[in-house]
Backbone bond lengths (Angstrom), bond angles and torsions (degrees), N, CA, C in turn:
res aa  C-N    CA-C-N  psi(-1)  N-CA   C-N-CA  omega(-1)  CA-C   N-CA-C  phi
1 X - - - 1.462 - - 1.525 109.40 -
2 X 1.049 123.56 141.90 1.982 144.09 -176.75 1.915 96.38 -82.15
3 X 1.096 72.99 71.49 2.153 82.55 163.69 1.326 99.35 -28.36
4 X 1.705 132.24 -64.00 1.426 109.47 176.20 1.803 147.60 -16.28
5 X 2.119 82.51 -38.35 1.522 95.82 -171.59 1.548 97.65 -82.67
6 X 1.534 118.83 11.38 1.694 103.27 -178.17 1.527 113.74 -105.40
7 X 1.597 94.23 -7.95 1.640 96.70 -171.30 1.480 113.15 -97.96
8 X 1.360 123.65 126.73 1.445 124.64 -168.59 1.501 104.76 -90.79
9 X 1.569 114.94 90.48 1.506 124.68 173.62 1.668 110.43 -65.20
10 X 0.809 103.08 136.92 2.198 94.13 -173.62 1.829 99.70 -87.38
11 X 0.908 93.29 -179.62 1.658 99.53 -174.23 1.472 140.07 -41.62
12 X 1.368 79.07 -29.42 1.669 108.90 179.89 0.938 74.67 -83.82
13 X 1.422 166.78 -91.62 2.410 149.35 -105.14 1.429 85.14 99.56
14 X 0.932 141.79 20.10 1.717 136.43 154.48 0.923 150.23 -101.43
15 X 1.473 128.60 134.60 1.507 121.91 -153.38 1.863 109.58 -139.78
16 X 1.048 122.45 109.16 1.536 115.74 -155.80 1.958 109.62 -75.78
17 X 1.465 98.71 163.38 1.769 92.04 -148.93 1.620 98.13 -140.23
18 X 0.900 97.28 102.19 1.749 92.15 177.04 1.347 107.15 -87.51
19 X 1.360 122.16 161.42 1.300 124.86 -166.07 1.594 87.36 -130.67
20 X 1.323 111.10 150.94 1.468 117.35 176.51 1.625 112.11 -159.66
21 X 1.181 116.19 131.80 1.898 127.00 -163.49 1.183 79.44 -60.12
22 X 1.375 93.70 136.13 2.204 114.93 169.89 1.617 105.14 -61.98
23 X 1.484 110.90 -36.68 1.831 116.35 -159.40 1.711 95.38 -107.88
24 X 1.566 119.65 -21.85 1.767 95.42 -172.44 1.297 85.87 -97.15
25 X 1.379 128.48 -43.77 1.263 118.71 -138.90 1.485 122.19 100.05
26 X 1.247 133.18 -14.77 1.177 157.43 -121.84 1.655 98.83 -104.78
27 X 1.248 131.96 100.09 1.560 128.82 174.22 1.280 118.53 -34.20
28 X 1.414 149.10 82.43 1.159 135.34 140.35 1.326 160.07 -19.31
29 X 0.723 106.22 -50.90 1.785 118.80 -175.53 1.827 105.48 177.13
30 X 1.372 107.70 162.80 1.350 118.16 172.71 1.488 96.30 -135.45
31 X 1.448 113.41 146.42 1.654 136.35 158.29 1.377 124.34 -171.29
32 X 1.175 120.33 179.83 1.362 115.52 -158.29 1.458 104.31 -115.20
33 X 1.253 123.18 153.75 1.508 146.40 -142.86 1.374 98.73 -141.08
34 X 1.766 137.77 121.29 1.421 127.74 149.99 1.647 92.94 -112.95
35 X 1.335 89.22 -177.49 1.371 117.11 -178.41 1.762 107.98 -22.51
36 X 1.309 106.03 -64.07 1.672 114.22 -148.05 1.931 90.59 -76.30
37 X 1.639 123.98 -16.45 0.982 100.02 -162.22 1.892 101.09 -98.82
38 X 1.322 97.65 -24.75 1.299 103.83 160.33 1.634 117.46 -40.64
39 X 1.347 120.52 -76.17 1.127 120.51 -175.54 1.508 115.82 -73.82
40 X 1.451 135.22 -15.40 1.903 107.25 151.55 1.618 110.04 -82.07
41 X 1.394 121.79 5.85 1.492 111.67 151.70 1.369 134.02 -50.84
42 X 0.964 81.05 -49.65 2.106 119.06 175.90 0.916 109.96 -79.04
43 X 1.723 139.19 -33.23 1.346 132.79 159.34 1.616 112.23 -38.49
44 X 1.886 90.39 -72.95 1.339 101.41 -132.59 2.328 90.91 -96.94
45 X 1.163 91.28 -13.00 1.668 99.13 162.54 1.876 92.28 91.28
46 X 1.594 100.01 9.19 1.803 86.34 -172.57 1.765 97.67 -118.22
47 X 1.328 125.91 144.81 1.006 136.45 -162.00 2.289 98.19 -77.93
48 X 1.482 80.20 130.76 2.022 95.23 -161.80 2.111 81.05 -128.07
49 X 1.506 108.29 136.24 1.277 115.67 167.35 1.251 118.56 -128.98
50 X 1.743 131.02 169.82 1.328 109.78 -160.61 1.851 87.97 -115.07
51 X 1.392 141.25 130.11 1.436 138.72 -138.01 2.109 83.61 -107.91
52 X 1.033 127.15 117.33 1.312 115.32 171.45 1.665 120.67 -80.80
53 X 1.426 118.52 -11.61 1.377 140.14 159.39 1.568 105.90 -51.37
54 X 1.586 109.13 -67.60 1.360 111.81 -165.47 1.363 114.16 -70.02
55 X 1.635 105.12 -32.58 2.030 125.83 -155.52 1.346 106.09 58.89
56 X 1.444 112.92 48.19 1.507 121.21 174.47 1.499 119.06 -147.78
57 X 1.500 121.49 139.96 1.665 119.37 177.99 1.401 108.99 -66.02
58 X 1.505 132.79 131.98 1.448 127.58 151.86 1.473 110.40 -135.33
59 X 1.357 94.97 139.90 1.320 116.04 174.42 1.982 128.01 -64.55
60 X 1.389 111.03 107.34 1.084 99.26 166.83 1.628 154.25 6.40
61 X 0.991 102.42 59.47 2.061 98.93 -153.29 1.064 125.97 90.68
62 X 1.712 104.14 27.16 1.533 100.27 147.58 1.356 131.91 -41.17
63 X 1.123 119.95 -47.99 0.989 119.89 -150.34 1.621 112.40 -97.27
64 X 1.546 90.30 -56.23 1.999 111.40 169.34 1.830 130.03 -70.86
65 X 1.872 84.71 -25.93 1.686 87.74 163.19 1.721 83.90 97.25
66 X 1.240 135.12 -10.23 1.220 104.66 179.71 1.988 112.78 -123.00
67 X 1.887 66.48 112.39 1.371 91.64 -164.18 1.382 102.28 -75.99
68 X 1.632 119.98 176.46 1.601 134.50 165.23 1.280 102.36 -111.87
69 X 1.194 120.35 122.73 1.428 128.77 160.68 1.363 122.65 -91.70
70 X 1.569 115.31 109.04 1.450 105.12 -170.00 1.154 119.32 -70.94
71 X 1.530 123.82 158.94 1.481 130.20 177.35 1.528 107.35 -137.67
72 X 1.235 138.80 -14.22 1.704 142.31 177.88 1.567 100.41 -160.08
73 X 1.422 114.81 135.73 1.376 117.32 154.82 1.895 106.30 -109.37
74 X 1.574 97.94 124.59 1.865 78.49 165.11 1.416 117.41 -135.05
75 X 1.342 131.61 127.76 1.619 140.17 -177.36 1.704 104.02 -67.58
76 X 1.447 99.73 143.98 1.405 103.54 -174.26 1.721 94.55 -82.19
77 X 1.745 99.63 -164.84 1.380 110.51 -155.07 1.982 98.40 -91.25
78 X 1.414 97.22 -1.69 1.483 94.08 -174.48 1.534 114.53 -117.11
79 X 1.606 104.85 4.67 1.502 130.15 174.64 1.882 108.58 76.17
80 X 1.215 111.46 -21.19 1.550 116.64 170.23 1.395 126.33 -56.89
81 X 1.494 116.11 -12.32 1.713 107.98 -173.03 1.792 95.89 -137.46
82 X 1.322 102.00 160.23 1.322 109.63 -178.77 1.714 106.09 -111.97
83 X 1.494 122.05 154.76 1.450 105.62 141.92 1.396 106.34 -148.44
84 X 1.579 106.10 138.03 1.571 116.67 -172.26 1.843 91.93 -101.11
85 X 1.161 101.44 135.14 1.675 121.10 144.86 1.643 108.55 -83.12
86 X 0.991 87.89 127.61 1.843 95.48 171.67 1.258 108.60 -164.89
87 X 1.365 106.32 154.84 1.994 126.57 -170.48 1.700 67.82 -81.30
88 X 1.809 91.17 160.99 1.432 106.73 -174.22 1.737 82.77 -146.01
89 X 1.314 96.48 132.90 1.738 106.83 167.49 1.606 105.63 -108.47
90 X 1.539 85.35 131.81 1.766 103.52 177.37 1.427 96.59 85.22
91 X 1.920 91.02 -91.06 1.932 106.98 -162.93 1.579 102.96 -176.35
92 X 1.381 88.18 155.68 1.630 98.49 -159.20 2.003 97.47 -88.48
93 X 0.961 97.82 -47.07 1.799 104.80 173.12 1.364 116.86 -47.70
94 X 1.472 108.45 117.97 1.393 109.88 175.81 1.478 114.28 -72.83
95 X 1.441 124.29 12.85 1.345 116.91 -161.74 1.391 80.99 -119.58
96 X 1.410 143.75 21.83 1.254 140.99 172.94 1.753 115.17 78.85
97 X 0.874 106.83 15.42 1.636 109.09 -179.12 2.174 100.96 -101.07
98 X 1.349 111.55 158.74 1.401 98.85 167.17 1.319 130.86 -69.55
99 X 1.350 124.28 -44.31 1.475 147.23 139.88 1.354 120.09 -57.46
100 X 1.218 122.22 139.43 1.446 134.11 178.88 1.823 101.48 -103.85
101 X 1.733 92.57 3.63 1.894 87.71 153.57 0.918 112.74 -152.56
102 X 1.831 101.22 90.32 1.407 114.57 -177.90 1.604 91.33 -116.88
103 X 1.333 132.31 41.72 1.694 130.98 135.52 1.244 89.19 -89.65
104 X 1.661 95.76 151.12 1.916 127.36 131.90 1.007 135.41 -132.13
105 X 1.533 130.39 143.52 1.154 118.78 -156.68 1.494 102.80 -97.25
106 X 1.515 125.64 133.68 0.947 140.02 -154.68 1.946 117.18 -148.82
107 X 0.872 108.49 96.67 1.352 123.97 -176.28 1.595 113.04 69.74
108 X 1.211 105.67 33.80 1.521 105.35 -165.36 1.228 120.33 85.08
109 X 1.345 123.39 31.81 1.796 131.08 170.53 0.939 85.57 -162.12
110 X 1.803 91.00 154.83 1.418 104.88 165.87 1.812 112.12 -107.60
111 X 1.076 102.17 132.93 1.552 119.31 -167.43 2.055 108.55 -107.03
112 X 1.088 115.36 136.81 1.130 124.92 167.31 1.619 135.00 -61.55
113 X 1.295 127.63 102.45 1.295 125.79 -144.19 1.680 104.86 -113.79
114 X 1.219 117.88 -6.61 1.520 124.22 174.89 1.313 118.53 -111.83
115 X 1.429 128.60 163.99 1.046 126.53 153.88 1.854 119.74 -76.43
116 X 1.337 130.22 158.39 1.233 134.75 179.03 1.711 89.93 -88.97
117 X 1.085 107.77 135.52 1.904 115.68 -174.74 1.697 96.05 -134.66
118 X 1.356 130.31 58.56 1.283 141.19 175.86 1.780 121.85 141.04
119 X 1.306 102.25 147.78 1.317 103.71 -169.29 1.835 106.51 -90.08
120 X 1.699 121.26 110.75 0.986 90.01 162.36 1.933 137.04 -62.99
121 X 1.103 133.50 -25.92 1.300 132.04 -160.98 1.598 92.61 -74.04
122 X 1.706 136.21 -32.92 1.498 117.68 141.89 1.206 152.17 -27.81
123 X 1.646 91.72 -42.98 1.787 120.63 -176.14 1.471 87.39 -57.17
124 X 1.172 99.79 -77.65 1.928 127.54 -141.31 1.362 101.48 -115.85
125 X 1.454 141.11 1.24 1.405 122.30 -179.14 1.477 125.99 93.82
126 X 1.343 118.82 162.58 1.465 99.74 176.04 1.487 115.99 -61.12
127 X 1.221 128.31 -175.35 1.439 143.28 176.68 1.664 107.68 -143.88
């Protein structure tokens, strides 16, 4: 059977993708996945997303180098959501944190709960 036909892409060719550390367990990041980025995932074994900002696929750490290396993909029970385990180099947050949810909301604010472990304007340049 074509695993494709199990994954429920929504209208747009999209299918949402949580990312989660292979060794903490640790939530990473969320983005969205169609068809083409799914399968050079699976090529190349390194986590590729489809950017709805740009309307273009990019690969994980293009730019900063810190790539996801996959280790498990698993489809939920309703075939609509993805979640990859993958080794994560450095950190998945482009804002330099490891998690891209390092807020919590805490008495009615949201407060900062990680340390920043890299400089973006290094990664990627000024902004």
């Amino acid at each position: 059977m074509d695993i494709f036909s199990e994954i429920k892409f929504n209208k747009s060719g999209l299918v949402p993708a949580v990312i989660q550390d292979s060794e903490t367990n640790q939530v990473l990041m969320q983005a969205y996945m169609n068809e083409e980025s799914v399968r050079l995932s699976l090529k190349t074994g390194l986590a590729h997303f489809y950017s709805r900002s740009r309307k273009k696929i990019w690969r994980k750490g293009e730019k900063s180098g810190n790539v996801q290396e996959i280790k498990e993909i698993f489809l939920d029970c309703d075939g609509d959501s993805l979640l990859i385990k993958a080794k994560q180099k450095t950190a998945a947050c482009h804002l330099g944190y490891k998690s891209c949810f390092f807020r919590k909301l805490d008495q009615g604010k949201w407060g900062i709960i990680a340390p920043k472990i890299f400089d973006p304007e290094k990664a990627y340049g000024k902004k």
